[in-house]
C-alpha positions as a Markdown table, in Angstrom:
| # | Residue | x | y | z |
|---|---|---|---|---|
| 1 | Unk | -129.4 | -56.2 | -46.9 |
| 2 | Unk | -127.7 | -57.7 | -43.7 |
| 3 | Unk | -130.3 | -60.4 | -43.2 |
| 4 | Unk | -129.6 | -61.0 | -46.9 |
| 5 | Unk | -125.8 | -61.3 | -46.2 |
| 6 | Unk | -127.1 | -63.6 | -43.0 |
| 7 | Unk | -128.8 | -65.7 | -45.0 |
| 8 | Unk | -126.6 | -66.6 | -47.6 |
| 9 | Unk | -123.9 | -67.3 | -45.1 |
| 10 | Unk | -126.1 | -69.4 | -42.9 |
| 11 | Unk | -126.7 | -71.5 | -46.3 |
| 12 | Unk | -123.3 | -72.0 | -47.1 |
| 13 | Unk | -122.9 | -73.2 | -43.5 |
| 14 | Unk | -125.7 | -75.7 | -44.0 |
| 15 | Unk | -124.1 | -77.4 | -46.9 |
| 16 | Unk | -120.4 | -77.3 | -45.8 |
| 17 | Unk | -121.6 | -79.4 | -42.8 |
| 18 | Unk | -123.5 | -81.8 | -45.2 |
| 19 | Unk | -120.6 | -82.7 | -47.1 |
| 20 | Unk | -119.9 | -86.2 | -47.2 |
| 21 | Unk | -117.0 | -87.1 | -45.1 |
| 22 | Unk | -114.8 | -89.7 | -46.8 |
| 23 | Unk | -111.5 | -91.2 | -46.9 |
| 24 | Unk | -110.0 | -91.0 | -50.3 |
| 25 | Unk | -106.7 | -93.6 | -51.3 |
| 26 | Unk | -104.9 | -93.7 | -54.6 |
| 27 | Unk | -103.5 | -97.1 | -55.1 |
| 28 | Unk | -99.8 | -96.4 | -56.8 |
| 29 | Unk | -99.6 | -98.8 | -60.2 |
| 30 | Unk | -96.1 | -98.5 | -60.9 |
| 31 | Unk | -94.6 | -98.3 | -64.4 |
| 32 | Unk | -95.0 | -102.1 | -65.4 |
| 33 | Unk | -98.5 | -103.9 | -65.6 |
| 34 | Unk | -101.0 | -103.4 | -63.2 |
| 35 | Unk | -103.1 | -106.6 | -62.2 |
| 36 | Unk | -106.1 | -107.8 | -60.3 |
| 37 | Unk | -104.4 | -107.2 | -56.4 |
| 38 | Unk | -105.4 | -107.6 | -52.8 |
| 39 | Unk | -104.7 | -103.4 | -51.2 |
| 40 | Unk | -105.5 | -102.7 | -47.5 |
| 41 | Unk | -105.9 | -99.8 | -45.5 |
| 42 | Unk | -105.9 | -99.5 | -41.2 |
| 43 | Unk | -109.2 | -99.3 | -39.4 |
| 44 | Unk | -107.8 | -97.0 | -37.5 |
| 45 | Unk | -107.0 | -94.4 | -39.9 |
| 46 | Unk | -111.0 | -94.4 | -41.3 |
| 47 | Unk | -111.6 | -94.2 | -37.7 |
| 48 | Unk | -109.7 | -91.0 | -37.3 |
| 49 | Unk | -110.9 | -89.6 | -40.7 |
| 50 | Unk | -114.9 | -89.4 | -38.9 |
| 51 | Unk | -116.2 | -92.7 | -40.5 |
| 52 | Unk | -117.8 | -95.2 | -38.7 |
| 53 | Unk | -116.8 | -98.9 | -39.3 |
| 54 | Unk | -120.2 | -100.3 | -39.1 |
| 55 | Unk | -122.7 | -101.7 | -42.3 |
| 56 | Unk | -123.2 | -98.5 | -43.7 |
| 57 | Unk | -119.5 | -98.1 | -44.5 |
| 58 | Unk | -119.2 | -98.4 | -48.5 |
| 59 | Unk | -115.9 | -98.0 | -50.3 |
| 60 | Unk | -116.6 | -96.9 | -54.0 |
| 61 | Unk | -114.5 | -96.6 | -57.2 |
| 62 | Unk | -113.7 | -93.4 | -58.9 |
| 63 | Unk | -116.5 | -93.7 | -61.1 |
| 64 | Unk | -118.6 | -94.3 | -58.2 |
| 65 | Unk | -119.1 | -98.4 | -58.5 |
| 66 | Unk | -119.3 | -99.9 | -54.9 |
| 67 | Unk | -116.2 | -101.9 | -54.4 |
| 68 | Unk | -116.5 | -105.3 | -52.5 |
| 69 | Unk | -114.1 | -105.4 | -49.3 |
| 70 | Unk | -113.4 | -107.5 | -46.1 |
| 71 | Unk | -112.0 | -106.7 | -42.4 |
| 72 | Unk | -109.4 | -108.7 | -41.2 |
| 73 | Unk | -107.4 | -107.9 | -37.6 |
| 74 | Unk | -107.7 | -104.2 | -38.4 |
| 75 | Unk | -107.3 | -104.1 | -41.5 |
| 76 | Unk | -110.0 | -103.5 | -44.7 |
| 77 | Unk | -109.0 | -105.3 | -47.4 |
| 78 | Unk | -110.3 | -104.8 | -51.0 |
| 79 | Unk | -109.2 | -105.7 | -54.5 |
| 80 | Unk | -107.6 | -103.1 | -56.9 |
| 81 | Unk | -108.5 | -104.1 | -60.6 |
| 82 | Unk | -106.3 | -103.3 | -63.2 |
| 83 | Unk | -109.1 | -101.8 | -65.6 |
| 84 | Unk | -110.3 | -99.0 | -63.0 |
| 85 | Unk | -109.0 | -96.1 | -62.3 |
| 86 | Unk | -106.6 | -95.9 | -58.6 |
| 87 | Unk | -108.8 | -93.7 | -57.0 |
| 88 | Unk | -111.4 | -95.2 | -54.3 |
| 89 | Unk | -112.9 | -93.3 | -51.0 |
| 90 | Unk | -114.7 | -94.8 | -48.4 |
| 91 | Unk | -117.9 | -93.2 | -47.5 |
| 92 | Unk | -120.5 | -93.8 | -44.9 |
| 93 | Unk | -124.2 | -94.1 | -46.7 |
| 94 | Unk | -127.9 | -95.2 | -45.7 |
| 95 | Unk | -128.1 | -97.4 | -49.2 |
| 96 | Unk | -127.5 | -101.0 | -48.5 |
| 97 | Unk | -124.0 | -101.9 | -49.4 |
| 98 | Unk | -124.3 | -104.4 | -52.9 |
| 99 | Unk | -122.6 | -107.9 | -52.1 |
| 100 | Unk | -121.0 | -110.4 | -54.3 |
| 101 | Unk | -121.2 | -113.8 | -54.1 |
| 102 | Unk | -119.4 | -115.3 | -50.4 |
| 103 | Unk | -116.2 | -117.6 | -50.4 |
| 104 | Unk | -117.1 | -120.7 | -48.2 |
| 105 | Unk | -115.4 | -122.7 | -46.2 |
| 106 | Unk | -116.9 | -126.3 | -45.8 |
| 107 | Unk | -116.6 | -129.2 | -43.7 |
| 108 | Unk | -117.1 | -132.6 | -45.8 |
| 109 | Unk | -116.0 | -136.1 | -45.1 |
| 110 | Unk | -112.8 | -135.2 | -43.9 |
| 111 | Unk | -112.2 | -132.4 | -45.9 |
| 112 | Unk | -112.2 | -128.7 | -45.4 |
| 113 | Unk | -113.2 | -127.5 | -48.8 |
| 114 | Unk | -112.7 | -123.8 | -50.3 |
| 115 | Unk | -115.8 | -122.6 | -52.4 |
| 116 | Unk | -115.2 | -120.1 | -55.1 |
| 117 | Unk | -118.4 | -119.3 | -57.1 |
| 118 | Unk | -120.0 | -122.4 | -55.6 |
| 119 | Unk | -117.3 | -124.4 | -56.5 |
| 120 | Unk | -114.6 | -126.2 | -54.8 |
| 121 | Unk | -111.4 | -124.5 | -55.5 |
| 122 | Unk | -108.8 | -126.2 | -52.4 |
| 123 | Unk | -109.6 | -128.7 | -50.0 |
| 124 | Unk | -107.6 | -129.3 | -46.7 |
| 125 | Unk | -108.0 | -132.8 | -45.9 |
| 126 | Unk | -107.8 | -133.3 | -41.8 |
| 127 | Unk | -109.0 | -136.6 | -41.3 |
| 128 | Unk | -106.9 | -139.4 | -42.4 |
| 129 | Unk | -106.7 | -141.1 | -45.4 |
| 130 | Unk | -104.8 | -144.9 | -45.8 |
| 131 | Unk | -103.3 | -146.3 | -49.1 |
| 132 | Unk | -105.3 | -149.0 | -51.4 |
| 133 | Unk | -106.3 | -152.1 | -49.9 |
| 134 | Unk | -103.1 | -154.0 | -50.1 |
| 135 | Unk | -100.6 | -151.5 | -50.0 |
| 136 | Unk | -98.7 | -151.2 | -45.8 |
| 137 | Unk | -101.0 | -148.8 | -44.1 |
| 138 | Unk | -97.8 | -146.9 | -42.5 |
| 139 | Unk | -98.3 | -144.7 | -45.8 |
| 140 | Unk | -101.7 | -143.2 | -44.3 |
| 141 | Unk | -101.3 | -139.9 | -43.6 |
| 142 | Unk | -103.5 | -136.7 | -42.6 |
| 143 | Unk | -103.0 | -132.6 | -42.7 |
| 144 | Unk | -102.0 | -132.0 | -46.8 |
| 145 | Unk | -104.2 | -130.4 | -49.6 |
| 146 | Unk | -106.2 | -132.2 | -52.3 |
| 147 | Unk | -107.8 | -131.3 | -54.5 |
| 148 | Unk | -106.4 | -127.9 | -56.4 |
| 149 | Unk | -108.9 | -127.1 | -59.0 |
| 150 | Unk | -108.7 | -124.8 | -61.5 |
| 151 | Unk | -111.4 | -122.5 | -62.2 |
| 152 | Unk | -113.0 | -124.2 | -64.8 |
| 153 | Unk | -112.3 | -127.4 | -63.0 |
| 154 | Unk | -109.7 | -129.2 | -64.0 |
| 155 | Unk | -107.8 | -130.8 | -61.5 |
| 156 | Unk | -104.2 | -130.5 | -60.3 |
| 157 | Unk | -103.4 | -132.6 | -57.8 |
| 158 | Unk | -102.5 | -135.9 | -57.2 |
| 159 | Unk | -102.1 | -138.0 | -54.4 |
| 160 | Unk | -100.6 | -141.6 | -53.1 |
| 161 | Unk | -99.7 | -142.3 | -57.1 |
| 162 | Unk | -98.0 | -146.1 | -57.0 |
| 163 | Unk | -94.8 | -144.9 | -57.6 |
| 164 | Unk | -94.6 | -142.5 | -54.6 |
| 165 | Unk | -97.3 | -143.9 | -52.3 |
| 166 | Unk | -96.1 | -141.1 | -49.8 |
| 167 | Unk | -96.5 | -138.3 | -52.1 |
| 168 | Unk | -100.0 | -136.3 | -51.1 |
| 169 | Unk | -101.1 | -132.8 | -53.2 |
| 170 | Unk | -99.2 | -130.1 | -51.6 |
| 171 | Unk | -97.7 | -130.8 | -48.7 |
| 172 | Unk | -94.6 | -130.1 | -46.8 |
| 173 | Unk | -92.8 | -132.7 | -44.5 |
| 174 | Unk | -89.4 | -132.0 | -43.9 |
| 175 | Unk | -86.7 | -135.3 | -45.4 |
| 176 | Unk | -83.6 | -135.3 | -44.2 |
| 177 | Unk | -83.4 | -134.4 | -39.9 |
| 178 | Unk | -81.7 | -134.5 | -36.8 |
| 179 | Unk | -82.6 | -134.9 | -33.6 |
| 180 | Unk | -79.8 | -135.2 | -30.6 |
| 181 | Unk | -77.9 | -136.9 | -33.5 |
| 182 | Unk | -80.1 | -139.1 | -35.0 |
| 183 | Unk | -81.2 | -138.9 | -38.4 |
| 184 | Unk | -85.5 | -138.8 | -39.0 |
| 185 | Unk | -87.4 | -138.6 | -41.9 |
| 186 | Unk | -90.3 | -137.0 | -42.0 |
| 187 | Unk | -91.1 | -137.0 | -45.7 |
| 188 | Unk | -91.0 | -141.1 | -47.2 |
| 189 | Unk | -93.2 | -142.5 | -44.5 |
| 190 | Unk | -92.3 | -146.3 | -45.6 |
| 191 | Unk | -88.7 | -145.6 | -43.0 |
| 192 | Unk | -91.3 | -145.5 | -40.2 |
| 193 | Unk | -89.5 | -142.8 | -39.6 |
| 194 | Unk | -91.7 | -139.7 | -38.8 |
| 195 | Unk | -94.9 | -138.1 | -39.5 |
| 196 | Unk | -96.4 | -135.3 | -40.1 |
| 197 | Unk | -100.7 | -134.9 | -39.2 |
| 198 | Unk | -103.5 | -132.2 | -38.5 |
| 199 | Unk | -104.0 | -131.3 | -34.9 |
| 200 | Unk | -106.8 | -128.9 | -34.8 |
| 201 | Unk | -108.2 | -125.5 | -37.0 |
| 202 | Unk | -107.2 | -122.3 | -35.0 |
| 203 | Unk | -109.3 | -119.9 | -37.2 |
| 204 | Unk | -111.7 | -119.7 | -40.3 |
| 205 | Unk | -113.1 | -117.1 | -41.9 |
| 206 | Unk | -114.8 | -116.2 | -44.7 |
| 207 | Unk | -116.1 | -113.2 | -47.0 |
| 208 | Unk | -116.4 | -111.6 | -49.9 |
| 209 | Unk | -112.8 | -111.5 | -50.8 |
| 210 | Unk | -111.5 | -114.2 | -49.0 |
| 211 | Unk | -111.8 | -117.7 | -47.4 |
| 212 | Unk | -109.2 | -118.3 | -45.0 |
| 213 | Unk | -107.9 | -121.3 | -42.1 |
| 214 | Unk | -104.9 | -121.9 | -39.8 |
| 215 | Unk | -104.4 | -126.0 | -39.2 |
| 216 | Unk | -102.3 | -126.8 | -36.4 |
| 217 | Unk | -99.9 | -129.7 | -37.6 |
| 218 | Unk | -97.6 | -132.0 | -35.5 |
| 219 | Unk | -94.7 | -133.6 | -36.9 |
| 220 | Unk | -94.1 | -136.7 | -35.2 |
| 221 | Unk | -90.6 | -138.2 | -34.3 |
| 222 | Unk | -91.2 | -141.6 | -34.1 |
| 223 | Unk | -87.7 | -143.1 | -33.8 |
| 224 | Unk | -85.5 | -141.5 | -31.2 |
| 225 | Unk | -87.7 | -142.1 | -28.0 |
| 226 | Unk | -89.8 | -145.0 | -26.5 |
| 227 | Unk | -92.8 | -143.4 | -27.9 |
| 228 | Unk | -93.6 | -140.4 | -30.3 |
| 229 | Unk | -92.9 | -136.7 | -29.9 |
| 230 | Unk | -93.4 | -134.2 | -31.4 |
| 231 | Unk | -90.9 | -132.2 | -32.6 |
| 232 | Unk | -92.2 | -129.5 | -35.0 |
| 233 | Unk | -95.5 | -127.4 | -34.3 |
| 234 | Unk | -96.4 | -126.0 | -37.2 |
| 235 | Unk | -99.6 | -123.3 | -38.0 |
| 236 | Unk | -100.5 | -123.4 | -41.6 |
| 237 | Unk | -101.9 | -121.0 | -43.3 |
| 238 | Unk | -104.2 | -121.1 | -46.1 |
| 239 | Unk | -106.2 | -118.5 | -47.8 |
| 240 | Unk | -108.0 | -118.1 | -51.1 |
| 241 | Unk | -108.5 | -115.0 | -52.9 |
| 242 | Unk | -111.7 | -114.0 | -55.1 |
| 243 | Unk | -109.5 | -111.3 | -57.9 |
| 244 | Unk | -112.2 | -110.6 | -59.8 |
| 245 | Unk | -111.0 | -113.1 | -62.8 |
| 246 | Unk | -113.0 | -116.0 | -64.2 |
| 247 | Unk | -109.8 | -117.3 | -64.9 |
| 248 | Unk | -107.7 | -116.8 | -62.4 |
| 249 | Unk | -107.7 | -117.3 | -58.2 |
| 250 | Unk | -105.0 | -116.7 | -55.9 |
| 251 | Unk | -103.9 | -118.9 | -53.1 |
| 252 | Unk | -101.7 | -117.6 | -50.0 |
| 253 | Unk | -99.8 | -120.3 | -48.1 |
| 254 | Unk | -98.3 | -119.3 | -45.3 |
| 255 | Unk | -96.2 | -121.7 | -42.5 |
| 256 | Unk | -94.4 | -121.2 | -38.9 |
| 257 | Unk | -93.2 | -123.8 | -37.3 |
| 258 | Unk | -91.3 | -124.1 | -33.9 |
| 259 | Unk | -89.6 | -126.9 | -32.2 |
| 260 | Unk | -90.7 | -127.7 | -28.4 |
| 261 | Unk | -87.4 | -130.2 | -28.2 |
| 262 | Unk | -84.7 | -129.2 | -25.8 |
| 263 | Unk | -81.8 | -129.0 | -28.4 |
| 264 | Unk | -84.0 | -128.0 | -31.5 |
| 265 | Unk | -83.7 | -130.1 | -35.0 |
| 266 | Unk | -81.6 | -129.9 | -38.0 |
| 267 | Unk | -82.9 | -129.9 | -41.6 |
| 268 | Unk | -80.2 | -131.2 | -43.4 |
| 269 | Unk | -79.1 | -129.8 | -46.9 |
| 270 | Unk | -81.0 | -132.1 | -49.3 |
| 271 | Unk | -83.0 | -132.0 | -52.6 |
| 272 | Unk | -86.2 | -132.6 | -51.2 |
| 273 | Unk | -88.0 | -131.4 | -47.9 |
| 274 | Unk | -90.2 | -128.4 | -46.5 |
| 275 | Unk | -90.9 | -125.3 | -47.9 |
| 276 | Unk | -93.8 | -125.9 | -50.9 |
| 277 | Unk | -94.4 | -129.2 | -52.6 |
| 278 | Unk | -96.8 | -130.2 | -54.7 |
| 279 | Unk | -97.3 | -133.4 | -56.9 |
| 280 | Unk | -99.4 | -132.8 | -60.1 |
| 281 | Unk | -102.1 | -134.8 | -62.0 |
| 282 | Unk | -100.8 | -137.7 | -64.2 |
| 283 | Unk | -102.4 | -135.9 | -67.2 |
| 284 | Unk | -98.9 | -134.4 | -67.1 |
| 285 | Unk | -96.3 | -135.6 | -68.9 |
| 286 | Unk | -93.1 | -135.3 | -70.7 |
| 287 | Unk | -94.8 | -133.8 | -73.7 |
| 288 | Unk | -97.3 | -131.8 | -72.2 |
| 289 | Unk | -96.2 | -129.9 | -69.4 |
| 290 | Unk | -93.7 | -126.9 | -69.4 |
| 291 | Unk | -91.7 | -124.9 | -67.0 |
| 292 | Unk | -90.7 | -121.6 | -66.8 |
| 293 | Unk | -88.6 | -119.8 | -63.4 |
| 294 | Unk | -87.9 | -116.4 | -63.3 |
| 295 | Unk | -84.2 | -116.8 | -64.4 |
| 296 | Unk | -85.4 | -118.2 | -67.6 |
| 297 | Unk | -85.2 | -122.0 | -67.2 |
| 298 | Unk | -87.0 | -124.8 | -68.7 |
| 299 | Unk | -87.5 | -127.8 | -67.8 |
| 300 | Unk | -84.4 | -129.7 | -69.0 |
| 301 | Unk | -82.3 | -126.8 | -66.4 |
| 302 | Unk | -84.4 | -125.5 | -63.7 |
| 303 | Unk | -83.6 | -128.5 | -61.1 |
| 304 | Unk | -81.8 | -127.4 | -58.6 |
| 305 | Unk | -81.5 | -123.5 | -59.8 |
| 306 | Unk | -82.9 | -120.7 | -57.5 |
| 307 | Unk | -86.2 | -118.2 | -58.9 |
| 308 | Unk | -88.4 | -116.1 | -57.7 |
| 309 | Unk | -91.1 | -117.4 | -59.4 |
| 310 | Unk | -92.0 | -120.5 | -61.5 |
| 311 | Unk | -94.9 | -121.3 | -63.7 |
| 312 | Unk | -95.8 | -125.0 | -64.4 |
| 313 | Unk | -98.6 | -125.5 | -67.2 |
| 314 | Unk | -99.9 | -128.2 | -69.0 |
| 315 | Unk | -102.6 | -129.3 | -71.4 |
| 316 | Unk | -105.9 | -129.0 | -70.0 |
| 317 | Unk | -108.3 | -132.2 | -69.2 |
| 318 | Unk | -110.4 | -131.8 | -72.2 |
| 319 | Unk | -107.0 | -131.0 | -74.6 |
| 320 | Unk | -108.2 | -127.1 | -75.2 |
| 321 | Unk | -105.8 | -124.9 | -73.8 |
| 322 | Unk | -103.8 | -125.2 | -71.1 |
| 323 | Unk | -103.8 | -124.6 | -66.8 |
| 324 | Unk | -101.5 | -124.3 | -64.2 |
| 325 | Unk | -99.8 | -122.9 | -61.4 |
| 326 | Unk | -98.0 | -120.0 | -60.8 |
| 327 | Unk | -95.5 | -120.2 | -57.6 |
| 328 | Unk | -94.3 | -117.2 | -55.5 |
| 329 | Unk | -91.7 | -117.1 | -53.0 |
| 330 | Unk | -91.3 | -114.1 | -50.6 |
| 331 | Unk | -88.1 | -112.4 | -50.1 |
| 332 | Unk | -88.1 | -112.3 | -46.4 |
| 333 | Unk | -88.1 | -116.7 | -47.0 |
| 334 | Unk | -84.5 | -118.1 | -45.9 |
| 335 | Unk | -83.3 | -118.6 | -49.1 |
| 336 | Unk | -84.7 | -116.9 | -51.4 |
| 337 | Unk | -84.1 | -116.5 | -54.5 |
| 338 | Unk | -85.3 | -120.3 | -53.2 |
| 339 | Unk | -83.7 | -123.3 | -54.8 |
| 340 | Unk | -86.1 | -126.0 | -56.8 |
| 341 | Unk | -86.8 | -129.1 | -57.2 |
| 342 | Unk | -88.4 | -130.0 | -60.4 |
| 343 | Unk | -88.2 | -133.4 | -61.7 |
| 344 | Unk | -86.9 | -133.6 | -65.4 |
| 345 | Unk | -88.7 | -135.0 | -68.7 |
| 346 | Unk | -87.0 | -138.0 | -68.2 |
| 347 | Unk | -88.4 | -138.6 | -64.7 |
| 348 | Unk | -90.5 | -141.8 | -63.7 |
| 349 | Unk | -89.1 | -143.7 | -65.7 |
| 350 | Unk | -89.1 | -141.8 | -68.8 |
| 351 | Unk | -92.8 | -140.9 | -68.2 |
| 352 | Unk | -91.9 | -137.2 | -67.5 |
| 353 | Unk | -94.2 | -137.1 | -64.4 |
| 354 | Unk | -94.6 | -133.7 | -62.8 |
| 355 | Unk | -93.1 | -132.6 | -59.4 |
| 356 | Unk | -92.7 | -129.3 | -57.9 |
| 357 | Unk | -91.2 | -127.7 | -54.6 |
| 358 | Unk | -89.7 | -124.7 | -53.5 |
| 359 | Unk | -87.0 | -126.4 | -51.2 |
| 360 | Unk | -85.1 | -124.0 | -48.9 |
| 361 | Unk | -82.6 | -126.8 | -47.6 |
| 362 | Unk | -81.8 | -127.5 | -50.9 |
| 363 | Unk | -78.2 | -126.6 | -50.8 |
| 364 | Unk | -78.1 | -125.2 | -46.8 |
| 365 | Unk | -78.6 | -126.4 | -43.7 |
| 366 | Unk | -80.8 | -125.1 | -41.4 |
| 367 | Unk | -80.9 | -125.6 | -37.6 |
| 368 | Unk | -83.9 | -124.8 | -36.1 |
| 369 | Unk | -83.4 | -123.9 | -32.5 |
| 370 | Unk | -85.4 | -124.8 | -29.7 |
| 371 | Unk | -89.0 | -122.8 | -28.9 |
| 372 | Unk | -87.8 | -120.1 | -31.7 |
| 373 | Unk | -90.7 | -118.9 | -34.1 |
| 374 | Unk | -89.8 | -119.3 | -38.1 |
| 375 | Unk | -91.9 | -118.6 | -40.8 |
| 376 | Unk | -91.9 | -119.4 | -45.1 |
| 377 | Unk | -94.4 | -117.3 | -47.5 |
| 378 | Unk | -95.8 | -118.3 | -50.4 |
| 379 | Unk | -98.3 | -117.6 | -53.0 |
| 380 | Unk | -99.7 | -119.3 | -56.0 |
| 381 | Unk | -101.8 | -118.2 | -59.0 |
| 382 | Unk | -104.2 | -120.6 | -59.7 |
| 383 | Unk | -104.6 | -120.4 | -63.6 |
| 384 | Unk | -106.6 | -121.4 | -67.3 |
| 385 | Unk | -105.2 | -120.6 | -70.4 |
| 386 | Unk | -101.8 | -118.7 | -70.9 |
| 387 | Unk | -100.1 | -117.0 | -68.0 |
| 388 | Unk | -97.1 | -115.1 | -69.4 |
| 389 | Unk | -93.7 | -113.9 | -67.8 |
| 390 | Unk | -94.5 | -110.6 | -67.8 |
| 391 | Unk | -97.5 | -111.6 | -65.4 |
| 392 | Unk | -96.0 | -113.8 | -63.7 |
| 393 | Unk | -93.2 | -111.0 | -62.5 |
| 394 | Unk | -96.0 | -108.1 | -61.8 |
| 395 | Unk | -97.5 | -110.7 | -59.2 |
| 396 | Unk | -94.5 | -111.5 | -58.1 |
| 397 | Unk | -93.5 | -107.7 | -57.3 |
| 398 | Unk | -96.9 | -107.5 | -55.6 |
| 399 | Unk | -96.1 | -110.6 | -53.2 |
| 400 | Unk | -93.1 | -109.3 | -52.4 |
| 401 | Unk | -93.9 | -105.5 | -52.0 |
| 402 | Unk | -97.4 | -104.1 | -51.6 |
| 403 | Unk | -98.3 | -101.0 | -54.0 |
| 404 | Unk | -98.3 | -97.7 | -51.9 |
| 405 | Unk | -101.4 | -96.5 | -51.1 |
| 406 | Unk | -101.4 | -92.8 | -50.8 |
| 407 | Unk | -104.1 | -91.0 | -48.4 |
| 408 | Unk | -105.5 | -87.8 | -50.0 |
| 409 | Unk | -107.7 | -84.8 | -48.8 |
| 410 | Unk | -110.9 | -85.6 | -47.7 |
């Protein structure tokens, strides 16, 4: 009867010390809409729970579906989709670890192009590119984005249209500066002014959930001394989410910038400069393209207002439906909520051309002082069909705060 009683114990031993050891979350989906999201956890804290951070790790859904992820500086990011449940473990297993199709990052003819599904999706152009033959070549310029396309490849973007030769995508210069008293303009490149170019790529990666780059730009004061300097350094950077939405991609754009002069620079309040512009596709006009901030403004009132968010659309390329972009600003920005500008229906000459910019000298100055780190965060949904305001604001309250990811018993 004791060796019975032996027995049985010494089983029960055996299987205790089979058990799978995992790491369990449960991602917290709040009381408004839950959507397609970027969650991370710490290496470290798999790393303490027994599991071993090499290919056998698998991180699976509560119904057991392997869930795609990617490690970045510690962290292990994945995507929590709004039609599972919130439960996922990570698990160390012999069976290979199912993979969906890589984001790519891809060096063409000057460009740095984003592959989604194959597909372009952003391209970072870091050679340079000069106006039309004809046109002063002072307008070339290098270090901006162009093409945004949306997933089913319409595109977005426009650059060097004949009416703004020194508007390029989305890009950033800052207008209206000063340096030890004089004034430099960085943005309309016709004053000769100042510059702004690509340098060099710090990083790139590249994954399953992600594509990613940091481009070193310079901008370039070329009117204060005998011969340029530079008096911004600024790290851009750029990465493209894969949410799991044949409709839908997200793109991070991240800057810091930091001035090497001895006295620093001063952005000077103005309605244009820094932060996040973009110039869209002449598709777009006064009859169809709309606009949308957080506060509830349309175009005819959103210029020079403050949101959290905005949502530009128009009619798509083929004139079914409709694409566009939806624009985040963080909290921790410097202004934020972050003034616009938005040009009206009226704009261009009556044309009702589309501009967009988060502008955070819009009604503040900002003195940047010398060798001091500052930083602006944004994020945009890259969207066919209808995005709605009730969207838009659960991805904003995403951006801005991260769901709480709750560590259970193993």
């Amino acid at each position: 009867m004791l060796n019975r009683y032996f027995v049985l114990f010494f089983i029960l031993i055996s299987i205790s010390c089979k058990e799978e050891k995992s790491f369990k979350i449960q991602v917290d989906r709040g009381n408004g809409i839950f959507l397609n999201q970027p969650q991370f956890v710490q290496e470290d804290d798999l790393l303490s729970s027994g599991l071993r951070l090499d290919a056998t790790l698998v991180l699976k859904s509560n119904s057991g579906e392997q869930i795609p992820f990617q490690k970045e500086n510690g962290k292990l990011w994945f995507i929590a989709n709004s039609n599972e449940q919130s439960s996922y473990k990570f698990v160390n297993q012999k069976e290979e670890l199912s993979r969906k199709g890589e984001l790519l990052l891809q060096k063409e003819n000057g460009n740095l192009n984003v592959q989604l599904n194959g597909n372009t999706a952003v391209s970072y152009r870091f050679d340079m590119t000069y106006p039309p033959e004809g046109v002063d070549s002072i307008y070339g310029k290098s270090g901006y984005i162009h093409p945004i396309i949306t997933p089913k490849g319409d595109t977005l973007t426009r650059i060097q249209p004949p009416d703004h030769y020194h508007h390029y995508g989305l890009w950033g210069p800052w207008t209206h500066t000063q340096i030890d008293g004089e004034r430099v303009d960085f943005w309309n490149l016709k004053e000769g002014m100042g510059t702004v170019l690509f340098q060099e790529f710090k990083e790139q990666s590249t994954g399953d959930l992600f594509a990613s780059f940091i481009a070193t730009q310079e901008h370039i004061d070329l009117k204060t001394q005998s011969k340029p300097q530079v008096a911004l350094n600024e790290d851009v950077t750029v990465k493209i989410w894969d949410i799991n939405r044949p409709d839908r991609y997200m793109f991070d754009y991240i800057t810091n910038f930091s001035s090497p002069l001895e006295n620093g620079i001063l952005f000077e309040a103005y309605r244009y400069g820094g932060g996040l512009g973009l110039r869209f596709h002449e598709r777009w006009k006064a009859n169809n393209c709309t606009v949308l901030t957080s506060e509830g403004k349309d175009r005819s009132n959103a210029d020079g207002s403050n949101a959290r968010w905005c949502i530009v659309s128009g009619e798509s390329s083929d004139g079914n439906g409709e694409s566009g972009i939806l624009f985040l600003s963080h909290p921790d920005n410097r202004m934020h909520p972050e003034p616009m500008r938005i040009w009206p229906k009226d704009a261009n000459g009556g044309r009702g051309d589309m501009f967009f910019e988060f502008c955070p000298i819009r009604h503040e100055e900002w003195q940047i002082e010398p060798d001091k780190d500052y930083g602006l965060k944004y994020r945009m949904i890259v969207f066919d069909g209808k995005l709605e305001a009730e969207e838009a604001e659960a991805y904003w309250q995403h951006f801005a705060k991260a769901p709480k990811i709750e560590v259970t018993k193993n």
